[in-house]
C-alpha positions in Angstrom: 66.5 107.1 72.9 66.5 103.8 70.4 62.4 105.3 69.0 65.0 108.2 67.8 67.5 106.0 65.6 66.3 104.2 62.6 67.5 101.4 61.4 67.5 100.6 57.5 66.9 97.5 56.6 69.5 96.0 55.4 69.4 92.4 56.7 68.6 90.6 60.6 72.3 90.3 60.7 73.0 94.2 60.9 69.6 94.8 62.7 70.6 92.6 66.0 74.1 94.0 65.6 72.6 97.4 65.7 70.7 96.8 68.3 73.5 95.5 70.6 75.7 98.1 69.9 73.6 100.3 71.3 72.5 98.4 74.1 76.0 98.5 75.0 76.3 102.0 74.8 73.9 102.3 77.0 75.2 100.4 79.4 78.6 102.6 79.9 78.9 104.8 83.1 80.1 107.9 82.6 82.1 109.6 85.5 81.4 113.3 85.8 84.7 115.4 85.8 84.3 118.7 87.2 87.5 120.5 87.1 88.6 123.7 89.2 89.5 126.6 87.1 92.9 126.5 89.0 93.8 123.5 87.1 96.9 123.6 85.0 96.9 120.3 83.8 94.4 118.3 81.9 93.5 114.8 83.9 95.1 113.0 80.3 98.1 114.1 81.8 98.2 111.8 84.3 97.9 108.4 82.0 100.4 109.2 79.8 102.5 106.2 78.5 102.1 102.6 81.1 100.1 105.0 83.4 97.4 104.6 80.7 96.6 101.1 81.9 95.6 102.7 85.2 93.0 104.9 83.7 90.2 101.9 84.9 90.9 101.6 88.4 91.1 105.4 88.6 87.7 105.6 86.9 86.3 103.2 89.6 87.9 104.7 92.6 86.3 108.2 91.3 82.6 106.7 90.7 82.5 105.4 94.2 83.4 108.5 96.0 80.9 110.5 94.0 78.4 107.8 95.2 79.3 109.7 98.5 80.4 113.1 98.5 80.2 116.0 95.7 84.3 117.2 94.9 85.8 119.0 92.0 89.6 117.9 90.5 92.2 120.4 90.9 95.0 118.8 88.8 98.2 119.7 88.8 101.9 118.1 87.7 102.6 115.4 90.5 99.0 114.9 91.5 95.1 115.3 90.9 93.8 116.8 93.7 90.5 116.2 95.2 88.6 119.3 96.7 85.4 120.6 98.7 86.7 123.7 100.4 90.1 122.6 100.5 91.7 119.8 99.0 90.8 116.6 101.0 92.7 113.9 98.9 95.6 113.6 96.4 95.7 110.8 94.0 99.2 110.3 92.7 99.0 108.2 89.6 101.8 105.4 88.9 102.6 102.8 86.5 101.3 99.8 88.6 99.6 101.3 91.3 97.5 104.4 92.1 98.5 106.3 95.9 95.8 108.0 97.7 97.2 110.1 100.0 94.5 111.9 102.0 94.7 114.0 105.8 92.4 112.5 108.9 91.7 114.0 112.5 92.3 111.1 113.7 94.8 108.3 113.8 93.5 104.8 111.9 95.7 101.8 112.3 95.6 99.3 109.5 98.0 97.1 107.6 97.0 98.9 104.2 98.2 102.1 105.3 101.7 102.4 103.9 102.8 105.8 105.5 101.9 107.7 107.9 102.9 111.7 108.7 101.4 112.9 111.9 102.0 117.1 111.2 99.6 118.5 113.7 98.8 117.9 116.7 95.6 116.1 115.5 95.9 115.7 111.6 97.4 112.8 110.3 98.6 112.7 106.9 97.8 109.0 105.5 99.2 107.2 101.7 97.5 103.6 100.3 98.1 102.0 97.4 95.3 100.7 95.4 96.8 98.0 92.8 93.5 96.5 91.6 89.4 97.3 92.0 89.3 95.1 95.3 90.8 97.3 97.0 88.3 100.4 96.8 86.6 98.8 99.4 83.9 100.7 102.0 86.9 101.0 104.8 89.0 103.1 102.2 85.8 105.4 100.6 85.4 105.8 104.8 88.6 107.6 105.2 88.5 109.6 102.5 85.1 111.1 103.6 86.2 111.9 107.1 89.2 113.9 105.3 86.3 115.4 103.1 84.4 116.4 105.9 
């Protein structure tokens, strides 16, 4: 990709600048958003206003489940929807916080677990609050796959 740009010369100066510009460039990751046509929200919707500052850790939470399972968004008003078949997690955007609420087959106990609706006789209906990138932790990508699968 840089053997395709060509840089005038026009001094070191702009030459190193240049060339760290686009190293950084290079360096962004770039989460893949593949949204279900039954969308009826775009995901900007979401991070409107102070949500915007939330936008990051939402970024992060989304690149480390698609390090583990394939989904598409279904986004609608009050939440963006995760799905596979169904929709396996809801992530409910807020000003200082983001809540994943997601539905098990089994019951988890755990202090970071802020609610918990039992609806079925074996399906649990779990919410946590992720406030800062610490807490997208292994234990939390682990509950949302086994309401993905």
């Amino acid at each position: 990709m840089l053997s395709m740009l060509k840089i005038v010369p026009v001094g070191l100066f702009m030459e190193i600048y240049l060339k760290r510009l686009i190293s950084e460039a290079l360096k962004l990751k770039i989460v893949k958003i593949k949204v279900n046509s039954k969308s009826t929200y775009p995901l900007d919707y979401h991070f409107r206003g102070k949500r915007v500052a939330m936008r990051p850790l939402f970024d992060n939470l989304i690149e480390e489940l698609q390090k583990e399972i394939d989904f598409e968004y279904k986004i609608g008003k009050a939440y963006i929807g995760l799905i596979h078949t169904l929709v396996f997690a809801a992530i409910h955007i807020q000003t200082t916080k983001i809540m994943v609420e997601f539905v098990a087959r089994k019951e988890f106990g755990s202090p970071r677990i802020n609610k918990v609706k039992h609806f079925q006789r074996e399906r649990w209906a779990y919410f946590v609050d992720v406030k800062e990138s610490k807490d997208i932790d292994k234990e939390l990508i682990d509950w949302i796959k086994q309401s993905y699968e």
